[in-house]
C-alpha positions in Angstrom: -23.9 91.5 194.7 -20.5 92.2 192.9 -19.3 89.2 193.3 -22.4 87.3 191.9 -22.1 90.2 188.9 -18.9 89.4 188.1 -19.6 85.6 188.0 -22.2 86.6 185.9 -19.9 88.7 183.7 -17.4 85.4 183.6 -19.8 83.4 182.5 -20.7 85.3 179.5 -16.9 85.8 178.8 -17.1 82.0 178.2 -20.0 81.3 176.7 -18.9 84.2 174.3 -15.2 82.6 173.8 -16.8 79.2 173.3 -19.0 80.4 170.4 -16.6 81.6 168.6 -14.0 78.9 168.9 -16.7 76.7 167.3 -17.3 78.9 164.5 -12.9 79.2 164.0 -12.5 75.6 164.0 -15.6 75.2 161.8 -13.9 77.5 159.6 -10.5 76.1 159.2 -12.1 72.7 159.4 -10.6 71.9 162.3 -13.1 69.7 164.0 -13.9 66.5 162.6 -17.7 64.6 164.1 -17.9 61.2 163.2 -21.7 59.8 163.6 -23.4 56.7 161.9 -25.7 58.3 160.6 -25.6 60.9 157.3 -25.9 64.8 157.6 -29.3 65.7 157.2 -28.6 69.1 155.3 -26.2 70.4 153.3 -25.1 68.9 149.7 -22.0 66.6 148.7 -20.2 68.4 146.1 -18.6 65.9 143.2 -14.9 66.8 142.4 -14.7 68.2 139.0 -12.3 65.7 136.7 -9.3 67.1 135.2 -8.9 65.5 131.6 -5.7 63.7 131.1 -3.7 65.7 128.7 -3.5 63.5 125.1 -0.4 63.1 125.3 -0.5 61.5 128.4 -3.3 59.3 127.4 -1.3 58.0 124.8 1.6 57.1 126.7 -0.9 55.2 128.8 -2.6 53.6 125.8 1.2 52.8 124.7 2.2 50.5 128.0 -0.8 48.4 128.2 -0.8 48.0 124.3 3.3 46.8 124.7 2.0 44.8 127.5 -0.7 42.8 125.9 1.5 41.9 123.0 4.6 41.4 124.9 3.9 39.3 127.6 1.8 36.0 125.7 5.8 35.4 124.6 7.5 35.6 128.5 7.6 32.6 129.5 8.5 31.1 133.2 11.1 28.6 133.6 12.0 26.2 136.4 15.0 24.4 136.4 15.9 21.3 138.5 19.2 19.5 139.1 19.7 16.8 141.6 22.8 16.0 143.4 24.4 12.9 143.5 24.3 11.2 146.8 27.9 11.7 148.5 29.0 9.5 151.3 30.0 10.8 154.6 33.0 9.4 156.3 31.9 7.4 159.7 35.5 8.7 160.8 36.6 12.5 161.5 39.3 13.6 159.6 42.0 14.6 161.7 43.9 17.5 161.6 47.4 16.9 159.1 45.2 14.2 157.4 46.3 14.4 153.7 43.9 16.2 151.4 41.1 13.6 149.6 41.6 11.3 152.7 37.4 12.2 153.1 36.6 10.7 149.5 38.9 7.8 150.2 36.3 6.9 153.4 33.1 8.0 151.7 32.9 4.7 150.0 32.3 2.8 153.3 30.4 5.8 154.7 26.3 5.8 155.2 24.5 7.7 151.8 22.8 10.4 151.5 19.6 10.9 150.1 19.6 13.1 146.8 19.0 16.7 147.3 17.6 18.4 144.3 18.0 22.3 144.0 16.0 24.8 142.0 16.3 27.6 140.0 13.6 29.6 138.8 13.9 32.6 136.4 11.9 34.2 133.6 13.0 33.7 129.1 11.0 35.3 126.1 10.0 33.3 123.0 12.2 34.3 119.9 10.9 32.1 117.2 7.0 30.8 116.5 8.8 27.2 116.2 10.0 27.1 120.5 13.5 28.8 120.5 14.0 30.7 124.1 15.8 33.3 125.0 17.3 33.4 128.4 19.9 34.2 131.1 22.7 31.0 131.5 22.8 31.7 135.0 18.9 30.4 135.5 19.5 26.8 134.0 23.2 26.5 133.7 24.3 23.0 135.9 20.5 22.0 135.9 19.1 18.6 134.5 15.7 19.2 134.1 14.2 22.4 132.8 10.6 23.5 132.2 9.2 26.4 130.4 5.0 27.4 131.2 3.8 29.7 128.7 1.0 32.4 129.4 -2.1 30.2 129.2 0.0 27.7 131.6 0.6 25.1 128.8 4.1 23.3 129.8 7.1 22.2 128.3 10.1 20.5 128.7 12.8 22.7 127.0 16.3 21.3 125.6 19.8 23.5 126.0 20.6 24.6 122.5 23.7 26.1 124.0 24.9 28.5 126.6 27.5 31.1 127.1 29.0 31.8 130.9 30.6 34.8 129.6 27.8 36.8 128.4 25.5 34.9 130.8 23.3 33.9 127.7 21.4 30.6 126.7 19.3 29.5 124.0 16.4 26.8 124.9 14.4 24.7 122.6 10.2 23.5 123.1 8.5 21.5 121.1 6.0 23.6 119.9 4.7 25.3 117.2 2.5 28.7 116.2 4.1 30.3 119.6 3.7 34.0 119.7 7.1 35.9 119.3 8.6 39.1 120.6 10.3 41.3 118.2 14.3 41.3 118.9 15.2 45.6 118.7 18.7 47.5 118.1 20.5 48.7 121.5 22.7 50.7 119.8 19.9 53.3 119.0 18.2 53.7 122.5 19.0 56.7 124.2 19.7 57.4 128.0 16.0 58.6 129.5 13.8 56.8 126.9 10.8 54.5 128.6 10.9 50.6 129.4 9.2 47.6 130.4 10.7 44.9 132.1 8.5 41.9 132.1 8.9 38.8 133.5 8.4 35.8 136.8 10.1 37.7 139.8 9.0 36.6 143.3 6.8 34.1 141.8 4.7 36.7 140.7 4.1 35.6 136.7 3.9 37.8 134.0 4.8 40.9 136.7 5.1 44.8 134.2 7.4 47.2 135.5 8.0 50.5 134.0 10.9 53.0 134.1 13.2 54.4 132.1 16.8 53.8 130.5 19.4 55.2 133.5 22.2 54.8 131.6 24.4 52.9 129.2 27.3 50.7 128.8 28.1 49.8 132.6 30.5 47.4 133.5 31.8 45.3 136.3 28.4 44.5 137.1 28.4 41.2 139.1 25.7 38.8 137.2 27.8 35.4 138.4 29.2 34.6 135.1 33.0 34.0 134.7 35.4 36.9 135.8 37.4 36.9 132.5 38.4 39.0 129.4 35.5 38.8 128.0 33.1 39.6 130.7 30.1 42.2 129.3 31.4 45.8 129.5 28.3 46.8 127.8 25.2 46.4 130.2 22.5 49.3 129.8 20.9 50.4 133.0 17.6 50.8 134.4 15.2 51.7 136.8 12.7 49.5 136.1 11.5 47.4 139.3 13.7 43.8 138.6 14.1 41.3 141.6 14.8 37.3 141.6 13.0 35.4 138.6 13.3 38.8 136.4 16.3 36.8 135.1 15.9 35.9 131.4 13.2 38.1 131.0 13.1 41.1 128.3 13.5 44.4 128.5 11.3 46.0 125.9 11.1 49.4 124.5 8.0 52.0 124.0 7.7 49.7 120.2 7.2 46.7 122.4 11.0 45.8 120.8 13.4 44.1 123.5 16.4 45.7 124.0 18.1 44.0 126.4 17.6 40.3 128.8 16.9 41.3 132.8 19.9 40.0 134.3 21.2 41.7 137.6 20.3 43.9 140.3 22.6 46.6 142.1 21.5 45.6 145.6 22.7 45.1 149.0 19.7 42.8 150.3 19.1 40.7 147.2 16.1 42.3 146.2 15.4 45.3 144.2 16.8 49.0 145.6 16.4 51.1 142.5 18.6 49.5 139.6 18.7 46.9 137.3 20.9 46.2 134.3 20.5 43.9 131.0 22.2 42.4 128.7 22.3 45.0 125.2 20.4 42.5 122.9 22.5 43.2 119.8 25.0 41.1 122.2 22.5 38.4 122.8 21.0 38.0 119.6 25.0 37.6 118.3 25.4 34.7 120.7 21.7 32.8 120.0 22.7 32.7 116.0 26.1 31.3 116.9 24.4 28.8 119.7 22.3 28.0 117.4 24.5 27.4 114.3 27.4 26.5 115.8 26.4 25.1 119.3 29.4 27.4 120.6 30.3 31.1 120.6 33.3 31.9 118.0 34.9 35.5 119.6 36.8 37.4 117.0 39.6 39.1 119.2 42.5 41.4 118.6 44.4 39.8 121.6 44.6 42.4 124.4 43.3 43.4 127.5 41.7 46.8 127.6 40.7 48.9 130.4 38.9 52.4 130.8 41.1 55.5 130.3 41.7 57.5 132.8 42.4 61.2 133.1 46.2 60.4 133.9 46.1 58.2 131.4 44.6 60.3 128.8 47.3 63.0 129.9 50.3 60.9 129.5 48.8 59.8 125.7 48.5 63.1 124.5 44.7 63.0 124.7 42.4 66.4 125.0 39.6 64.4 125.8 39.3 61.5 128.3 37.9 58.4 126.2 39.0 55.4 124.3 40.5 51.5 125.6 43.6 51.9 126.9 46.1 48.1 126.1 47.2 46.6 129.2 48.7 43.7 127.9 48.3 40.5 125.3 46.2 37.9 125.6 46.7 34.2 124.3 49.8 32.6 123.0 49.6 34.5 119.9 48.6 37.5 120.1 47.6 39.3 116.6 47.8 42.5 118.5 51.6 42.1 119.0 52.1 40.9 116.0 50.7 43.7 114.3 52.9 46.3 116.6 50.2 47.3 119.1 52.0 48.2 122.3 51.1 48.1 125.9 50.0 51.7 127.2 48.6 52.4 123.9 45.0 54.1 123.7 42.7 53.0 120.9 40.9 56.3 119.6 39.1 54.5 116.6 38.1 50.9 115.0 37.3 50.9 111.6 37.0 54.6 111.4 34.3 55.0 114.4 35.3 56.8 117.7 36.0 54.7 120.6 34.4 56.1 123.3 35.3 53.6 126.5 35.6 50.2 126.0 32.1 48.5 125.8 32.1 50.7 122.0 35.8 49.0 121.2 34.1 45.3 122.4 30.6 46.1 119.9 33.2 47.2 117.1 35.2 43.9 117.5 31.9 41.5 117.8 30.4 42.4 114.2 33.4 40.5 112.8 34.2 37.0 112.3 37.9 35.5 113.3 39.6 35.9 110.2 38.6 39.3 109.0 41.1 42.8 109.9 40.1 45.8 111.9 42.0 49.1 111.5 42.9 50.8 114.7 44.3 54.3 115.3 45.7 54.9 118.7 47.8 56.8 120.7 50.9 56.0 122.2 52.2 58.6 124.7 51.5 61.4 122.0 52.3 59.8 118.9 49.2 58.9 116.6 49.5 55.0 114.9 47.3 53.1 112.4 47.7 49.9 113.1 45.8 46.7 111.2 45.0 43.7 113.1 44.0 40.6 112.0 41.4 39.2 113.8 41.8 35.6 115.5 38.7 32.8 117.7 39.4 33.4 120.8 41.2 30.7 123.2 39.0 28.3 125.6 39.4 30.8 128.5 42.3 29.5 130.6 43.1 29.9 134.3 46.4 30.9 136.2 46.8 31.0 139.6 49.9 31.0 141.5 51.3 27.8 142.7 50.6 28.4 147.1 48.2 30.9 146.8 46.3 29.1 149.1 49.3 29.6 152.1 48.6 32.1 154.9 49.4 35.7 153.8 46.6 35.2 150.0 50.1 35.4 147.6 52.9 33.8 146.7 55.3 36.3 148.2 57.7 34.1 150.3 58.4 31.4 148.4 61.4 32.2 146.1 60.8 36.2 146.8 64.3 37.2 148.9 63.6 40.3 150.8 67.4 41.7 150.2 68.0 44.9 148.5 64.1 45.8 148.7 63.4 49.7 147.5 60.6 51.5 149.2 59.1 54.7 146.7 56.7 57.1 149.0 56.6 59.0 145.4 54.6 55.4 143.8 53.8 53.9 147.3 55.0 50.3 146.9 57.8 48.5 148.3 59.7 46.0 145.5 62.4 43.8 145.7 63.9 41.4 142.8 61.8 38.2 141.8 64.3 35.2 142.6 64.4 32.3 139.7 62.5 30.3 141.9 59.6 32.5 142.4 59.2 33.2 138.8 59.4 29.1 138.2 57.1 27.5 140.8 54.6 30.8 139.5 55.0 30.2 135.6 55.8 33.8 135.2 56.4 34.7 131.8 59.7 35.5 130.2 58.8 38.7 129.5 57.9 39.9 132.6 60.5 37.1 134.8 63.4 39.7 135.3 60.9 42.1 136.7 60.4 44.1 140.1 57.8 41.9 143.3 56.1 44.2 144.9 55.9 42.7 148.5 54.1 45.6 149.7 52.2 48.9 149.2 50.2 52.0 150.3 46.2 51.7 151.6 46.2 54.6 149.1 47.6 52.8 146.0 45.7 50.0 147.1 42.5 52.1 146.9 42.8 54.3 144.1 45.5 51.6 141.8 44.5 47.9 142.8 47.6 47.0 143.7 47.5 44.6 146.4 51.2 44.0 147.6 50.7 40.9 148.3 53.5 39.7 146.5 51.8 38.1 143.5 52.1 41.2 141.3 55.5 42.3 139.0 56.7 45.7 138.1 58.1 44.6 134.3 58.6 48.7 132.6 58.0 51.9 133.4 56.7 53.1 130.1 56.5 56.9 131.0 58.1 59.1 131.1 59.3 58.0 127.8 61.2 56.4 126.2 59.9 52.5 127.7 62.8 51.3 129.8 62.3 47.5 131.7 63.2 47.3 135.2 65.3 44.9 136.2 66.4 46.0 139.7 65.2 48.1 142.5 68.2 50.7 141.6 67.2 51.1 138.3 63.2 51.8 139.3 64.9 54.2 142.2 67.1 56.1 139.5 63.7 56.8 137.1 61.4 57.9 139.9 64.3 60.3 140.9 63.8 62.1 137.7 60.4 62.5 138.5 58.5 65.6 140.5 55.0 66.1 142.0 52.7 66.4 139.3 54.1 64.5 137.1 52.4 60.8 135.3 53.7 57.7 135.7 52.5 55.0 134.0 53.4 51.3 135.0 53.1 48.4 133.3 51.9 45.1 135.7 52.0 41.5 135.7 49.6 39.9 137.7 50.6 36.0 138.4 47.3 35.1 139.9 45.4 36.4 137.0 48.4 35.9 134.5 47.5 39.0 133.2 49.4 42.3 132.6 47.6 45.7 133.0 49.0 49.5 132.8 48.8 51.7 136.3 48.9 55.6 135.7 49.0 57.8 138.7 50.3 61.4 139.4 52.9 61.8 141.6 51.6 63.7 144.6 48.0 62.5 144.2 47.3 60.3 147.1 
């Protein structure tokens, strides 16, 4: 009897422990019944609708109106080139065979059938009569180029002109009554303010992105045109989704105004990973007017390299604030710059009277004159404060020098005229130099000015790192031009007697000549800094 009263009593434990399971999971919606058919009581509640605030409305309202009047002038381009059939030796070069032995076979070799390759990329009408805006590297080499509007009307388009190193080119359809997009002013957007980029990427046509402005006035940014003095210094940055066939396409502002031309990605898979950068349009519209008069780009240049300042560098000129182009050498083979009196090392603060922030502001300064016309500089030269008038001259067809065996094992042209007696190892700079033989400097085309200088045949991971300096052999300690005064260096002794002098903590600033760019630049470090 107690047993079958404490089954009972179980039995109601559970039954009791069940019920109110059910009615806690009901409670914390915890159970979910899925059946076909509807519940049969009980009322579905509508979610009440939160009203957009206006201002958010109009923002809306703002990047489909942009849109609609913006994208009927996009256009999508497709370029075409076909190589010329090459013939293919029916013998195998051997190794030692002289170099061009293969073309000498190729004309009694089988040939190949033509292989056409594509480009495809995105441009933006400029003018109601067909000029088109777009991005050099999307038609540059190509033979046959076609540009489909909106309503998918086609054309084939005519190079007015392109530009490798600003990556711009103006096209021409035979059209008229096209719509246009409004060209803006880069130098008045601000870092945060909204964008569109529109354009053809993936194939996708007239594809609307939206971000924001992420920053301006980036450099170095690979976009495949020429690695030269002139490369763009000036790109603004943005978020705005832009993968392949974005090229050529505009970047527009919250006016519907483009600002800049999509042209490269910061990616490691070739597609988009959260920034893209364009071309400042003031840049762009510069080069179309001289395309398009002129059918080339006439730079007015002052005849130096520039690079960014540093805070070592802005130290050893005296500077309280880090900003302004520092001169690492002269360019051409008449520089106006030297000339004038402008000295390696020194830091242009100002250009005609306006503060030069870094040295995309120096290169917008420079481009709204003409060759021919004078800019005043003020700089600073290791604490003294110069005005200096330059001048301005067209720049030279860009011009390549490369050392005579830099294709020999070891990537330089150390070891070939470079003796390795009396070398001088500095921990203090981390290079090893020795004395540049007559040879060297010959068969390398080294300037006089820089002939009687220091090889540095080694150096440092660190100053490799942090300087650039590759000690490979191809690069020349000329001066040391601080601690003042400027004093050449001629031979290992003399760079060991002035790095004696010199203490941890201290700036040293360098001045290099690079034979396989056949450039000079200036290196400031601080002793100690590694």
């Amino acid at each position: 009897m107690s047993n079958v009263s404490s089954r009972a009593k179980l039995i109601g434990a559970v039954a009791i422990a069940f019920a109110c399971g059910l009615v806690f999971a009901a409670g914390f919606d915890v159970t979910r019944f899925s059946f076909a058919q509807g519940k049969t009581t009980g009322t579905v509640r509508q979610a009440s609708l939160v009203p957009a605030p206006a201002s958010v409305v109009d923002l809306n309202n703002a990047f489909v109106g942009i849109s609609e009047k913006v994208t009927p002038a996009v256009v999508s381009i497709q370029a075409e080139r076909t190589e010329q059939p090459r013939q293919r030796p029916n013998v195998q070069r051997r190794n030692g065979a002289p170099p061009g032995i293969e073309d000498f076979f190729q004309q009694f070799g089988p040939q190949q059938q033509q292989q056409p390759q594509a480009s495809s990329g995105s441009g933006f009408i400029v003018s109601a009569d067909g000029y088109v805006l777009t991005n050099n590297h999307v038609v540059d080499g190509m033979d046959k180029i076609k540009v489909q509007l909106t309503d998918h009307r086609e054309y084939t388009a005519k190079v007015i002109g392109k530009d490798s190193q600003t990556d711009v080119a103006v096209l021409k359809i035979d059209a008229t009554n096209l719509p246009v997009v409004p060209l803006g002013d880069d130098a008045n957007v601000r870092v945060g303010e909204w964008v569109l980029a529109i354009g053809n990427p993936l194939g996708l046509d007239h594809t609307v992105t939206a971000g924001i402005v992420s920053a301006k006035g980036r450099g170095q940014v690979d976009v495949g045109v020429n690695n030269d003095r002139y490369q763009i210094t000036d790109f603004i940055q943005t978020d705005a989704a832009i993968n392949p066939g974005n090229s050529g396409g505009p970047l527009v502002n919250i006016r519907g105004e483009v600002i800049g031309i999509n042209s490269a990605i910061a990616t490691r898979t070739g597609y988009y990973q959260g920034y893209g950068f364009a071309i400042p349009v003031n840049l762009a519209r510069d080069v179309m007017n001289d395309l398009i008069k002129n059918g080339r780009v006439r730079r007015a240049v002052i005849g130096v390299n520039i690079g960014e300042v540093t805070p070592t560098v802005a130290r050893t000129a005296g500077l309280k604030e880090i900003g302004g182009a520092v001169v690492g050498g002269y360019t051409g083979t008449d520089s106006p710059a030297r000339r004038a009196g402008l000295e390696e090392g020194d830091v242009i603060v100002k250009a005609d009277g306006k503060v030069v922030d870094r040295v995309g502001t120096l290169q917008r300064i420079i481009r709204a004159h003409a060759p021919g016309e004078t800019v005043e500089l003020e700089v600073m030269r290791f604490g003294d404060r110069k005005n200096i008038k330059v001048k301005l001259i067209e720049a030279e067809p860009e011009t390549r020098v490369a050392a005579s065996n830099q294709d020999e094992p070891g990537g330089g042209p150390a070891g070939r005229g470079a003796g390795r007696s009396g070398a001088f190892t500095s921990p203090a700079i981390g290079v090893t130099v020795e004395t540049a033989s007559e040879a060297f400097t010959r068969e390398n085309k080294i300037p006089a000015d820089y002939a009687k200088g220091l090889l540095v045949v080694d150096s440092e991971t660190w100053v490799k790192r942090a300087y650039g300096i590759r000690g490979d052999g191809s690069e020349i300690i000329s001066a040391v031009l601080f601690p003042r005064p400027r004093r050449d260096v001629k031979s290992p002794e003399e760079l060991k007697d002035i790095l004696s002098k010199v203490k941890n903590g201290d700036a040293v600033s360098l001045l290099l000549y690079d034979a396989q760019a056949g450039s000079t630049r200036v290196v400031s470090m601080t002793i100690g800094e590694q």
